[in-house]
N, C-alpha and C positions, 0 to 999 in steps of 0.2 A: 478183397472179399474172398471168404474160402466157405465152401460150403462140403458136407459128407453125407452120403447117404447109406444108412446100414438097413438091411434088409427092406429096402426100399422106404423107410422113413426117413425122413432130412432133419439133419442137425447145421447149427453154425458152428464155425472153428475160428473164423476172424469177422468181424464185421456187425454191426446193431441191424441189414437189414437181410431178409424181410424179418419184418419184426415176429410175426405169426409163426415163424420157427424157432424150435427150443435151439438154446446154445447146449455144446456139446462137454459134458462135466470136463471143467479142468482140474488137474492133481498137481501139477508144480510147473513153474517156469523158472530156468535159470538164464540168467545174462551174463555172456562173457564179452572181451572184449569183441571179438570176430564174430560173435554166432551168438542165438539166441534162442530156447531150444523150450517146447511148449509138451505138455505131457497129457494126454487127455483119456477118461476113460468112462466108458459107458456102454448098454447094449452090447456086454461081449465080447465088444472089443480097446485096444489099445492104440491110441492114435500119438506118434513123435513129430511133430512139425517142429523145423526147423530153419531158422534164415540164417543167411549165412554170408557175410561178405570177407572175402580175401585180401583185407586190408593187411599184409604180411610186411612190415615196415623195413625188412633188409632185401625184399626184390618189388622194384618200383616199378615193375612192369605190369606187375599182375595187381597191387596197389593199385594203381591205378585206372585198372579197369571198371568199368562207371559200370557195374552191374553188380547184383544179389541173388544167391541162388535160394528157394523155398523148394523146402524136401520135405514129402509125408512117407510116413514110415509108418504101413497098417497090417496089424494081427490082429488073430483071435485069441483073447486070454481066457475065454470060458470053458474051452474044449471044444465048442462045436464052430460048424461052417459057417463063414457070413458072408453076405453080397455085399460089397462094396461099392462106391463110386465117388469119384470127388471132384471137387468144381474151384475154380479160380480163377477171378476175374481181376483186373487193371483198369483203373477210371483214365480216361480222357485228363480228366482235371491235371494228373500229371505233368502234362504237356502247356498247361496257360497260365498268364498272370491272372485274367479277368475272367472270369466262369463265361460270360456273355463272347468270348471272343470264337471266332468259328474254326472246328477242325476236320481233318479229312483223316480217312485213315486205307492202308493197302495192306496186303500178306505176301509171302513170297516162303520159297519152301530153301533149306538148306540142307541137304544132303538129306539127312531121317529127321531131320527138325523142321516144323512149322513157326515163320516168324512173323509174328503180327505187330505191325505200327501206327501209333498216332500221333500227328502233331497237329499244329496249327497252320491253317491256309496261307497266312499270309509269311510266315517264314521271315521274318522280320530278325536275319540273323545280327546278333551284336551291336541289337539298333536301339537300344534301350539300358537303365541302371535309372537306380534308387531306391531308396528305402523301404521295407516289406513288398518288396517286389522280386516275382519269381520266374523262371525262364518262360519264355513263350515261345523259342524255335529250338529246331531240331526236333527229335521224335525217342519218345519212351517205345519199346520193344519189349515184345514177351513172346520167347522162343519156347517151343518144348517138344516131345515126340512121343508119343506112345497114346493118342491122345485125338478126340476129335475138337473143332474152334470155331470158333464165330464170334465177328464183330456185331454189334448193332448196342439199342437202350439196354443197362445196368440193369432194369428192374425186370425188363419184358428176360434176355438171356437168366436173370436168377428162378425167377417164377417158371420157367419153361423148365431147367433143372432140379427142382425142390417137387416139383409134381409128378417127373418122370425121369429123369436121367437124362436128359434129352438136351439139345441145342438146336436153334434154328437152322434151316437145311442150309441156309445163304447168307451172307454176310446182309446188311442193313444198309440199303444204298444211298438213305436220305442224307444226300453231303455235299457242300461242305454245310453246319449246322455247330450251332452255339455246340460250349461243352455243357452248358447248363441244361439242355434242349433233349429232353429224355436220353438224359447223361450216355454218349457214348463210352460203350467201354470193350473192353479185348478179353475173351474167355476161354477157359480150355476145361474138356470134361474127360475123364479117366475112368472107365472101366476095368476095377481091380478083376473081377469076375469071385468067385468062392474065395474066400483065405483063410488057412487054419495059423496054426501058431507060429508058422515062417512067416516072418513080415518083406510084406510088399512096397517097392519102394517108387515114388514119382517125385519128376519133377518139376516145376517151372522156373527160368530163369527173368529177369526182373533189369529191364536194360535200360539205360539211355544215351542218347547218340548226339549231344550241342552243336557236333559239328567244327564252330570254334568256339575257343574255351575265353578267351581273354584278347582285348582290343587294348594291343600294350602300343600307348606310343605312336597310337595310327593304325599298325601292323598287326593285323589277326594270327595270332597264334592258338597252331592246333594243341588239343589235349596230349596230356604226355602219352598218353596209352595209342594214340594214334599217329605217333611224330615219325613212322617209320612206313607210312603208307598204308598201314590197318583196316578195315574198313569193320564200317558195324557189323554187315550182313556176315564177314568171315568169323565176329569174335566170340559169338553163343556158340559155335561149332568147337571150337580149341575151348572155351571156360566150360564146355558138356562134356568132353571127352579128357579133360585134366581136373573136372571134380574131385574123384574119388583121392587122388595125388594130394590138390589144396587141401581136403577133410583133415586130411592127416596133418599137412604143415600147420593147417588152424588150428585142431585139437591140439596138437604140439605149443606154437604161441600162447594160448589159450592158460595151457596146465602150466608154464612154464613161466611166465607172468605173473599167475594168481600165487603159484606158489611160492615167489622170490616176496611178492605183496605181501602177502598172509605172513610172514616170518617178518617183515619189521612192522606191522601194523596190525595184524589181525584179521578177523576173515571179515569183518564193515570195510574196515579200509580197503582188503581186496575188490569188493563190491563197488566201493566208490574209483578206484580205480579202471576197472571195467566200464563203469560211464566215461571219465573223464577221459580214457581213451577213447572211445568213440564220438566224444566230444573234440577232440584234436583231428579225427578224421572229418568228422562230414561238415564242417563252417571253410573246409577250402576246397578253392580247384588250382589242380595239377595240369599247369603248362609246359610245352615245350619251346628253349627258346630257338635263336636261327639256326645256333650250334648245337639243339638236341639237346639241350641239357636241363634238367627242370626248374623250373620257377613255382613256388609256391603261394598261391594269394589267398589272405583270410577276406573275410567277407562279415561285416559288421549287420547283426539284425536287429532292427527297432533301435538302429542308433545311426542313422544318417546312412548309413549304405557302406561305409568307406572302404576300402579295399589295403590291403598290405598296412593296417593301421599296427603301428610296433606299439604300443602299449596293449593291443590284443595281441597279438603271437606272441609279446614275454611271457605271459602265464601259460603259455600253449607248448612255447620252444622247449621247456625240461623234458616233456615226453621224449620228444627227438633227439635231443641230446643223449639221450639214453638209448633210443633204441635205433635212432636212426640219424646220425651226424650228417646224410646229406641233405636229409628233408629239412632239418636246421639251417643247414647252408642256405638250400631251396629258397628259404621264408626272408632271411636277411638282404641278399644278396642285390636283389633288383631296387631295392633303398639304398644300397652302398654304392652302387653305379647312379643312381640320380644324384645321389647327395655328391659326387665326382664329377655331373655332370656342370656346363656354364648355366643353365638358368636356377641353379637352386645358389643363392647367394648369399646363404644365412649360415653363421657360424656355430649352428647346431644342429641335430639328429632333427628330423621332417617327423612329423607324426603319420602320416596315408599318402596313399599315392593317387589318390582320386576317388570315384563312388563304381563299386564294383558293377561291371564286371568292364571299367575302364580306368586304363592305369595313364594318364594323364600330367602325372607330376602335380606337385601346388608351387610354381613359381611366385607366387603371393606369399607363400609361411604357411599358408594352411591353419589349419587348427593349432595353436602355437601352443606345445608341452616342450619348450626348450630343454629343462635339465632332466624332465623324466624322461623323454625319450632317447636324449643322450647319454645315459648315464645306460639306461636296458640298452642301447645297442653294444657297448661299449662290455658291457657284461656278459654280453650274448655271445658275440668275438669269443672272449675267455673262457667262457663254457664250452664252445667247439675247440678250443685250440687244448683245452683240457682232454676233450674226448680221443681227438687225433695224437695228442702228445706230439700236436707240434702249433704254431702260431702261420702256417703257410698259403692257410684260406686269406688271412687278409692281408697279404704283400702286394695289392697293386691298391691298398686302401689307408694306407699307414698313414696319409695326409691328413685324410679324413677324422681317422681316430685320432690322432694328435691334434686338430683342432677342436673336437667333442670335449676332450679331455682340457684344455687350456680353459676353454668356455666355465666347466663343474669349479675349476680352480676359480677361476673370477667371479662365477656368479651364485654357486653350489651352498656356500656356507650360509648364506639368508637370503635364501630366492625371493626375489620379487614377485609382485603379485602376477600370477597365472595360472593355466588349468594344471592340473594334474590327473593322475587314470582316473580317481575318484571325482571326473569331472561334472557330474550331476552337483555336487557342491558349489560349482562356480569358480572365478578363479579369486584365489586365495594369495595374501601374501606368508612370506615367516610360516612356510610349511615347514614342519620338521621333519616327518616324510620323507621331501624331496630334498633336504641334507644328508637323509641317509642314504637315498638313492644316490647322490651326486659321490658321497663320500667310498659307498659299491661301486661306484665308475671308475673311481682314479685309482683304487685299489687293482678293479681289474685291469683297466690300460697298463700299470706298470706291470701287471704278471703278464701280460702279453708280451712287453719289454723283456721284462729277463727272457720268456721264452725264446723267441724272435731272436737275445744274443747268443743261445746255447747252442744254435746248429744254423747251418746254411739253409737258405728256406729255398725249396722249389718254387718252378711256377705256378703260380696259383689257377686248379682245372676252371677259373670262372674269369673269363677274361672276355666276356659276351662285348663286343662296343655298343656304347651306350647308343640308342636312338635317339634321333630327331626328336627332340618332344614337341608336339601341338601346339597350336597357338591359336 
């Protein structure tokens, strides 16, 4: 929820409440892949809101940072002076699966930053997965500075702001308390003071903190952005004071991207590109594993929950293969090591590794897409060994891919009846489909061959030992 106030009248900038305030004219939105960028104008003046996350796909570090920055940019375009003030609130709801579940919330100062958090009471960390089901531990955060804040009800902080400028003097102590329960929410109010035609810049920063990212195996692994001792409270302070830096590396990605899109496709296709990237970023989380190095898990929604399901990451993995051969790695890798490991006993590619945000293994078969899933891993191989121009990522897996590949040989040319990606159909026999997929597999297994005989392969950087799986 963003609210403005010009010359002491209130407008909205994000949000349907209160409803009894006008929204404020908007003139254009663009969406790029990183940022997202809102142009509004009315009463005199010109308001740029902008979000912004730093998903930079060749430094995984800052990728990985679980936060969004929101930046208003306010001038005067009429010539004269205006009062400004602006408001921006964070719902509770971020923090719960179940609106009825109770949460608490604290504040805490960081250097020139104010950082407000809420989650839920019970903290039920990695105690929970399935299907349209949303995190309920760990804590959303919203840092900022320049800025007065208060926690308490969404509706009581907007109406206290829309009347006057104002925020309650104390945070709202009634807690712990549903998030449904005169919606707790986190707020910050900015006094621009007069502004002419220099624009004036704020910001809030939009965080969250899981805690642990992924229960691979038993073993809670931390997020990748925190695998080096991180903590939340230190990382608004470094993403506040390296903004202005990322601006540029995103506006850079951004123009450099659209423009390589726009030249084989046109400016729709760059647009759709622009989603579909963003669609590749936010359905995963980014782990670290014992050895530091990331893991990547999709996350299935409104289809069972499943986690690391490889016929979701093949239509995902081209981004990365393009822009980022390790995030590629990332996504494959932890299905390469199960399928290596003794309880997966079937002579083809696994479809998931369990129901997110638990990697499990399916010693059973699992959801059985035998030749399409062996046929995409098998292409996926080839497509990184393409990128790398070399085949070195899968040298402690050659077993594996030589049995995927023997498998498409035997059973590939008139698959028997089974699912395949288009599995809302059912399963199917005499897919022709999954002959062409099977027949893409053995195509790439042998290009991985010739590559693999052209040079001496190193060790391969993914050589994690496999865990203990569950029982």
């Amino acid at each position: 929820m963003s609210l403005i106030r010009i010359d002491s009248k209130t407008y909205r900038l994000m949000g349907a409440e209160p409803k009894t305030v006008p929204a404020l004219a908007q003139k254009s939105v663009e969406v790029l892949p990183t940022r997202s960028i809102y142009e509004f104008e009315e009463a005199g003046v010109h308001v740029t809101l902008a979000f912004m996350q730093p998903a930079l796909p060749e430094d995984l570090d800052v990728y990985s940072w679980p936060l969004s920055y929101i930046t208003w940019n306010v001038r005067s375009c009429d010539g004269a002076k205006h009062k400004i003030e602006v408001y921006d609130s964070v719902s509770s709801q971020l923090a719960v699966n179940k609106t009825a579940e109770l949460v608490e919330w604290s504040r805490q100062t960081a250097n020139d930053l104010t950082l407000l958090r809420i989650g839920t009471q019970a903290q039920n960390v990695l105690g929970s997965c399935g299907d349209d089901h949303r995190i309920n531990w760990g804590y959303a955060a919203a840092p900022s500075g320049l800025s007065r804040s208060a926690i308490g009800a969404s509706a009581v902080l907007e109406k206290s702001f829309a009347s006057n400028g104002g925020l309650p003097e104390a945070d709202d102590a009634r807690m712990p308390r549903a998030a449904s329960d005169a919606e707790p929410a986190m707020a910050f109010a900015f006094d621009l003071g007069s502004i002419g035609e220099e624009a004036v810049q704020r910001q809030v920063i939009v965080a969250y903190d899981e805690i642990f990212a992924i229960k691979y195996f038993g073993k809670r692994l931390l997020p990748y952005w925190a695998r080096s001792g991180v903590k939340i409270a230190e990382l608004p302070q470094t993403a506040s004071q390296d903004y202005a830096k990322l601006l540029v590396r995103c506006a850079a990605f951004d123009k450099e991207l659209r423009a390589d899109i726009t030249k084989v496709g046109g400016e729709k296709y760059a647009k759709i590109t622009a989603l579909s990237y963003r669609e590749c970023v936010a359905p995963n989380g980014l782990a670290a594993d014992a050895n530091r190095q990331p893991l990547l898990f999709t996350k299935e929604n409104t289809s069972n929950g499943d986690i690391a399901t490889v016929d979701v990451f093949f239509p995902m993995d081209p981004v990365w293969v393009f822009l980022s051969p390790s995030l590629a790695k990332a996504s494959l890798v932890h299905v390469l090591m199960y399928s290596a490991s003794p309880p997966w006993k079937f002579p083809n590619a696994p479809h998931d590794l369990g129901t997110y945000p638990f990697v499990t293994g399916r010693d059973d078969g699992g959801e059985g897409m035998p030749v399409e899933e062996s046929g995409n891993m098998l292409i996926l191989c080839d497509a990184i060994a393409h990128a790398e121009g070399n085949a070195d990522f899968v040298t402690p897996w050659w077993p594996q891919l030589t049995q995927w590949a023997k498998y498409l040989e035997k059973y590939g040319l008139d698959p028997e009846e089974q699912l395949c990606t288009d599995d809302f159909m059912g399963h199917l026999a005499h897919n022709a489909n999954l002959s062409v997929k099977a027949i893409l597999g053995l195509a790439a297994y042998g290009d991985l061959c010739r590559s693999a005989a052209t040079r001496r392969p190193r060790t391969s950087t993914w050589l994690s030992p496999m865990p203990t799986p569950c029982t």
